[in-house]
FIMITOR-497578 format. One record per atom (N, C-alpha, C, O): residue in one letter; residue number from 1; atom name; x, y, z. Coordinates in pm, whole numbers, plus 50000, padded with zeros to 5 digits. Last residue first. Layout:
# residues N
{site "A",NUM,"CA",{X,Y,Z}}
...
//
This chain:
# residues 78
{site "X",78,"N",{90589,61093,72645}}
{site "X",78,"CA",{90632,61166,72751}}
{site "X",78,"C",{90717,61105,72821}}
{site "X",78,"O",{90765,61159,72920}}
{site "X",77,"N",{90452,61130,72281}}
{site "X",77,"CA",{90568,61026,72376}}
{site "X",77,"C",{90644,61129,72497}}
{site "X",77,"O",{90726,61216,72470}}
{site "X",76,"N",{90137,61217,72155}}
{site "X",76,"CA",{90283,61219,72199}}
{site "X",76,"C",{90351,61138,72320}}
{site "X",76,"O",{90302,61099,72426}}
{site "X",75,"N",{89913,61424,71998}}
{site "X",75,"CA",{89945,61252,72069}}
{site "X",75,"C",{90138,61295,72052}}
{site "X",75,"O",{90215,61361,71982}}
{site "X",74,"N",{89829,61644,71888}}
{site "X",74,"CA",{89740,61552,72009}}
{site "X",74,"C",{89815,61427,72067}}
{site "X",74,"O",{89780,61353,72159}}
{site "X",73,"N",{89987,61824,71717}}
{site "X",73,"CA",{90011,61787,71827}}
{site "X",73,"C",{89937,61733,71959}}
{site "X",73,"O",{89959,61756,72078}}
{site "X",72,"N",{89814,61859,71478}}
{site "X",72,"CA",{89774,61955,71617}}
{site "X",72,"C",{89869,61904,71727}}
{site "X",72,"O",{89836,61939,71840}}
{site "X",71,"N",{89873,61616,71311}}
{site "X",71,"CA",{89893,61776,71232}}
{site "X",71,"C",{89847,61912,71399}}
{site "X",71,"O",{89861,62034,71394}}
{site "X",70,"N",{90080,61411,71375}}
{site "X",70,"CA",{89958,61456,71442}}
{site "X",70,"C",{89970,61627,71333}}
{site "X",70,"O",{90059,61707,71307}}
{site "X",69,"N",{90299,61270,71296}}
{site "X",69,"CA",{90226,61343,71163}}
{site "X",69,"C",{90098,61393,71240}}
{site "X",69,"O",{90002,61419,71167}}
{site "X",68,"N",{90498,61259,71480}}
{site "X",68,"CA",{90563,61348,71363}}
{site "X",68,"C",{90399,61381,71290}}
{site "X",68,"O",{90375,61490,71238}}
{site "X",67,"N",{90365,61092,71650}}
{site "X",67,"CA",{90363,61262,71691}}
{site "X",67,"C",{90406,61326,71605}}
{site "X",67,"O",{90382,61446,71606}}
{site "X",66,"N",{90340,60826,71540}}
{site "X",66,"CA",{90197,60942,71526}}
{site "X",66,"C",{90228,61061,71547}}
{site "X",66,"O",{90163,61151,71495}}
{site "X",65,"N",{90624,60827,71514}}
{site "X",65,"CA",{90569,60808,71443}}
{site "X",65,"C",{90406,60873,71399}}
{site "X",65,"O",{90363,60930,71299}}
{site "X",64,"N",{90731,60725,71792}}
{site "X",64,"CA",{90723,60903,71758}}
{site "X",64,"C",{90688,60884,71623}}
{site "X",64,"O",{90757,60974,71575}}
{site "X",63,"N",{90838,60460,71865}}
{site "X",63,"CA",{90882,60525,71750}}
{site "X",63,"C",{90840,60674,71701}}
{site "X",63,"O",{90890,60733,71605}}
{site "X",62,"N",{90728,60336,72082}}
{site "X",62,"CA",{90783,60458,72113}}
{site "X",62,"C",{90904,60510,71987}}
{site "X",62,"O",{91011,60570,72002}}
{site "X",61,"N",{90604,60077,72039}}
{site "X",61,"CA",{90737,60089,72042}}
{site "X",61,"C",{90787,60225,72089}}
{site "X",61,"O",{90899,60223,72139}}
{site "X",60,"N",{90298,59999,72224}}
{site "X",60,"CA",{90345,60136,72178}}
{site "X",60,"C",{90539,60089,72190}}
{site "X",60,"O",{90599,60071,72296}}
{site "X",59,"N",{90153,59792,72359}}
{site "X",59,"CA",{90218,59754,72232}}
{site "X",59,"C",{90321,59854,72154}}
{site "X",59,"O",{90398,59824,72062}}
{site "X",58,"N",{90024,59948,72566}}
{site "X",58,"CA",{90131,59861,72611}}
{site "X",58,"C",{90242,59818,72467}}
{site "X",58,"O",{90365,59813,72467}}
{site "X",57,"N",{89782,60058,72494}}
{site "X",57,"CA",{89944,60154,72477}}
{site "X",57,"C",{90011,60071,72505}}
{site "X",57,"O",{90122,60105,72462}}
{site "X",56,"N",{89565,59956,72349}}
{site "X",56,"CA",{89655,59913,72355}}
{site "X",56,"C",{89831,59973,72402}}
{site "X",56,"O",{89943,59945,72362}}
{site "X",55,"N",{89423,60207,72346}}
{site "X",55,"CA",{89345,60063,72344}}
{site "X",55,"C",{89442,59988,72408}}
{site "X",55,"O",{89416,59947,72522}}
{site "X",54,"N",{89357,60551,72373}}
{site "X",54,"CA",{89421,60465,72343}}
{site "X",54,"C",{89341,60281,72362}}
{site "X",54,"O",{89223,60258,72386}}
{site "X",53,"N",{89105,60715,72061}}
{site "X",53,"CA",{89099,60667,72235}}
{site "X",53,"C",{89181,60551,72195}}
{site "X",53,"O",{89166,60475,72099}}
{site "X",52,"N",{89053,61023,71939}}
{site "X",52,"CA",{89158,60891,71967}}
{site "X",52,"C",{89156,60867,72078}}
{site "X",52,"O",{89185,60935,72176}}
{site "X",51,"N",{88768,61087,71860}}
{site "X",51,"CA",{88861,61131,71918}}
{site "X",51,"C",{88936,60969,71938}}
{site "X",51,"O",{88891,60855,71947}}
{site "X",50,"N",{88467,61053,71772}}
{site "X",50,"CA",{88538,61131,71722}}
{site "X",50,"C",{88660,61198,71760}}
{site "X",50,"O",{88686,61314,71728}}
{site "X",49,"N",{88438,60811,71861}}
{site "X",49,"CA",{88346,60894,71919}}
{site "X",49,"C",{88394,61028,71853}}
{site "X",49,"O",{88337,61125,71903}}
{site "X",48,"N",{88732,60686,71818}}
{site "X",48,"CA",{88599,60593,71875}}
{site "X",48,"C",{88558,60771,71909}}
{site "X",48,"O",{88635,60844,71970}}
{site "X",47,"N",{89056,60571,71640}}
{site "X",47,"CA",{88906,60708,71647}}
{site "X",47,"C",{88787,60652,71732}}
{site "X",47,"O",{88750,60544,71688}}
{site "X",46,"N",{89262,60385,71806}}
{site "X",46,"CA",{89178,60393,71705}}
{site "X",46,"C",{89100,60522,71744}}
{site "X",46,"O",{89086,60565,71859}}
{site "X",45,"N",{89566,60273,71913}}
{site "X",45,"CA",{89491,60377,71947}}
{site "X",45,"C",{89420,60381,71832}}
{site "X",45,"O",{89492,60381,71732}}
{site "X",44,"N",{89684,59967,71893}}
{site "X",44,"CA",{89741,60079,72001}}
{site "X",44,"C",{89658,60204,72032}}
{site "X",44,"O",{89662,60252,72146}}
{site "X",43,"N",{89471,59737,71818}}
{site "X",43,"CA",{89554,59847,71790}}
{site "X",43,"C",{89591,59909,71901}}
{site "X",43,"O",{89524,59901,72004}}
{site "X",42,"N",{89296,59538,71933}}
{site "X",42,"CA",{89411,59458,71932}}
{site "X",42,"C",{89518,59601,71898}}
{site "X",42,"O",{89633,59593,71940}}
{site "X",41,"N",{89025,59596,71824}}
{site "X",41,"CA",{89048,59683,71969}}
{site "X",41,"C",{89229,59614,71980}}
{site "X",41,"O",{89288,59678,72067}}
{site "X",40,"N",{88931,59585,71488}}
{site "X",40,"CA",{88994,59505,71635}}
{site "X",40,"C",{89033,59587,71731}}
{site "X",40,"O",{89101,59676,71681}}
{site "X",39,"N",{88942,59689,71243}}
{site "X",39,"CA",{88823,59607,71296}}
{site "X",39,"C",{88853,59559,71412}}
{site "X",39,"O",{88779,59465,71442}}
{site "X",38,"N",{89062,60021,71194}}
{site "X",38,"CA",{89089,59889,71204}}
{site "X",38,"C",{88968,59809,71338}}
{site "X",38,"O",{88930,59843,71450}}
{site "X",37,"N",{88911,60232,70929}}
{site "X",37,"CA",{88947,60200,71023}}
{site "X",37,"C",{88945,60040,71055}}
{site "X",37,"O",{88878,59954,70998}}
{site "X",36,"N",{89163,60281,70650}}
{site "X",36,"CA",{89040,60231,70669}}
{site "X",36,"C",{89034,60215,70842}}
{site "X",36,"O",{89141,60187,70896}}
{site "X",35,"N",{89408,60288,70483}}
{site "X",35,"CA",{89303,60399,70595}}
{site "X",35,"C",{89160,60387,70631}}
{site "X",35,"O",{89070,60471,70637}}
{site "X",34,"N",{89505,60052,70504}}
{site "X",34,"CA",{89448,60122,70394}}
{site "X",34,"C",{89413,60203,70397}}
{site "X",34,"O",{89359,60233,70290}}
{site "X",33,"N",{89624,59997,70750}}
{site "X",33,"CA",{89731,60037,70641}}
{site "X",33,"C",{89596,60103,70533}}
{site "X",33,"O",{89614,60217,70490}}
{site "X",32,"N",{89436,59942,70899}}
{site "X",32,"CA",{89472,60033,70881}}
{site "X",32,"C",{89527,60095,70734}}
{site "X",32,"O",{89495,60183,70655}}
{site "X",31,"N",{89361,59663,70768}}
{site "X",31,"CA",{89271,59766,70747}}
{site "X",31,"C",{89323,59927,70758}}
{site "X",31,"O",{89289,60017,70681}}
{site "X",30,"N",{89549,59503,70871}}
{site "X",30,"CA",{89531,59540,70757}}
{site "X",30,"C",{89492,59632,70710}}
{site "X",30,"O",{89552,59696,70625}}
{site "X",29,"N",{89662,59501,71218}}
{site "X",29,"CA",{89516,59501,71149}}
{site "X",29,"C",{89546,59599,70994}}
{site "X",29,"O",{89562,59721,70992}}
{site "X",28,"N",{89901,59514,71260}}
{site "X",28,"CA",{89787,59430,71362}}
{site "X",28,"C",{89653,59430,71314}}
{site "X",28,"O",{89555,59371,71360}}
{site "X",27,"N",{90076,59651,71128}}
{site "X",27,"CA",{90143,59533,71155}}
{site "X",27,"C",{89990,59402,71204}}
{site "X",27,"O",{89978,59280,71191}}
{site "X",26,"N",{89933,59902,71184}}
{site "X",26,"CA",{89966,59839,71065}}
{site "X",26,"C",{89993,59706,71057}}
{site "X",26,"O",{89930,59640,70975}}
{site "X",25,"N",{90042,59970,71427}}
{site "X",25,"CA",{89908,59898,71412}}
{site "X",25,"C",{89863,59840,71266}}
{site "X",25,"O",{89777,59754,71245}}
{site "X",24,"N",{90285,59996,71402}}
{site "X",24,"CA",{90236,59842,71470}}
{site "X",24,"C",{90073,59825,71459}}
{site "X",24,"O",{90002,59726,71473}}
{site "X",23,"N",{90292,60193,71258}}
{site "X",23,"CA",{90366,60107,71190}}
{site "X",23,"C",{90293,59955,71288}}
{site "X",23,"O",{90262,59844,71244}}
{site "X",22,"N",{90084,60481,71271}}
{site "X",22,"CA",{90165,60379,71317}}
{site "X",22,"C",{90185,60226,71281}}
{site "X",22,"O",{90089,60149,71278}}
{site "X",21,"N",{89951,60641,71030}}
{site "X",21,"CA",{90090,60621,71033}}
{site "X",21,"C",{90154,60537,71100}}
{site "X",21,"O",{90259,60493,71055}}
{site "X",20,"N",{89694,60581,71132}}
{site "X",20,"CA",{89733,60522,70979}}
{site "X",20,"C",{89909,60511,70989}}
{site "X",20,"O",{89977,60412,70966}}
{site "X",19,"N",{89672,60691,71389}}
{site "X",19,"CA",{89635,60554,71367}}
{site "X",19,"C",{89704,60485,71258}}
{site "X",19,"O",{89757,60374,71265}}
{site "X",18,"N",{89731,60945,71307}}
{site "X",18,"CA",{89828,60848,71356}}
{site "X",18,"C",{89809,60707,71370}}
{site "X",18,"O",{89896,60621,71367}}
{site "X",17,"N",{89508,61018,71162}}
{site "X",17,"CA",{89640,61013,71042}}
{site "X",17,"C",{89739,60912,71160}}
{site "X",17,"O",{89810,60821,71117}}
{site "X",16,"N",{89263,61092,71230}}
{site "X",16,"CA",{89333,60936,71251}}
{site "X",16,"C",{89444,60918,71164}}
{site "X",16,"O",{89468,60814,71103}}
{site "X",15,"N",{89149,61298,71342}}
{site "X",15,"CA",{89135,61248,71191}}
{site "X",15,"C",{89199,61115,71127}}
{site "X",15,"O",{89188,61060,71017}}
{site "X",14,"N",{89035,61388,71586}}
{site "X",14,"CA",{88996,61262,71550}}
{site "X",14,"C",{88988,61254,71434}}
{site "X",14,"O",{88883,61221,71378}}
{site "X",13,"N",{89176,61616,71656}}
{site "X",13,"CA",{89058,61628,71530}}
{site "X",13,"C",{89011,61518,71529}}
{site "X",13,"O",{88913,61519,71455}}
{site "X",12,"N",{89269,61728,71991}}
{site "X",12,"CA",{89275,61645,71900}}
{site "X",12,"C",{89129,61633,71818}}
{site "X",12,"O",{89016,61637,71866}}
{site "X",11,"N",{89282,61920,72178}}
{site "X",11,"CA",{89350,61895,72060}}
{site "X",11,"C",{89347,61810,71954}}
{site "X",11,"O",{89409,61818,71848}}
{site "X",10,"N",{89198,61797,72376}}
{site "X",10,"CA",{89138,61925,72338}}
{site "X",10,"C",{89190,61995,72216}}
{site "X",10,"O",{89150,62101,72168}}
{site "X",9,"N",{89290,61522,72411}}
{site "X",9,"CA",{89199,61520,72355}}
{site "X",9,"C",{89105,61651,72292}}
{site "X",9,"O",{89008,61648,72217}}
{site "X",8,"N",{89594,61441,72401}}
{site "X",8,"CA",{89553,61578,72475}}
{site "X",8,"C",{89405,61559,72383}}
{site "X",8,"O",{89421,61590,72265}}
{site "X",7,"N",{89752,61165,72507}}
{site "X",7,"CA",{89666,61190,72387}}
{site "X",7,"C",{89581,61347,72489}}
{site "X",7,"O",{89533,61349,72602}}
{site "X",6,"N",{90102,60990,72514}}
{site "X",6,"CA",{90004,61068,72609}}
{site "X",6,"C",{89896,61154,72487}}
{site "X",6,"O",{89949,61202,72386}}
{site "X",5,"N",{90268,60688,72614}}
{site "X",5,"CA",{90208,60760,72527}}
{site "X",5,"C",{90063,60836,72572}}
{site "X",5,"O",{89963,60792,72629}}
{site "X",4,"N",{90563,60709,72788}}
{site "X",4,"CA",{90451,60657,72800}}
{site "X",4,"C",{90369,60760,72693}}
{site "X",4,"O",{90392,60881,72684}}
{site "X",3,"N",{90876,60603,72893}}
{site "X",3,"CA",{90786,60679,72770}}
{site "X",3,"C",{90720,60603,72794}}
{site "X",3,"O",{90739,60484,72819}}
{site "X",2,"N",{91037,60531,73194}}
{site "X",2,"CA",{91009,60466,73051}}
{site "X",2,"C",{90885,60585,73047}}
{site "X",2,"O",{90824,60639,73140}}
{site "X",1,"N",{91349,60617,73333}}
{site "X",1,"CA",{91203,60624,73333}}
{site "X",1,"C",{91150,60594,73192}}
{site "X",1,"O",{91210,60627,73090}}
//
């Protein structure tokens, strides 16, 4: 059974440390990497409304990368 990336929104700060930490969205828009937010819906999951809304989960390697640095445990690989 394949990992699928799952976002508990009652948990979540919309502070976007996973946005910043994931490596593909890095890869897909510059902007992250700076912590800046990224100008393209092309990311795996950006802040929209003050909460991480996914965009792209299809692109998700399932490197557990946002879930190491979610500081609330909002996002995670099921």
């Amino acid at each position: 059974m394949e990992m699928e990336l799952k976002v508990n929104q009652d948990n979540c700060l919309g502070c976007g440390v996973c946005v910043v930490a994931c490596p593909v969205n890095a890869s897909i828009s510059n902007e992250v990497a700076g912590g800046h937010g990224s100008k393209t819906t092309e990311t795996i999951m950006m802040v929209e409304n003050g909460f991480i809304k996914l965009f792209s989960p299809e692109k998700c390697t399932k490197c557990g990368t946002c879930q190491l640095f979610c500081p609330t445990d909002a996002i995670w690989l099921e």
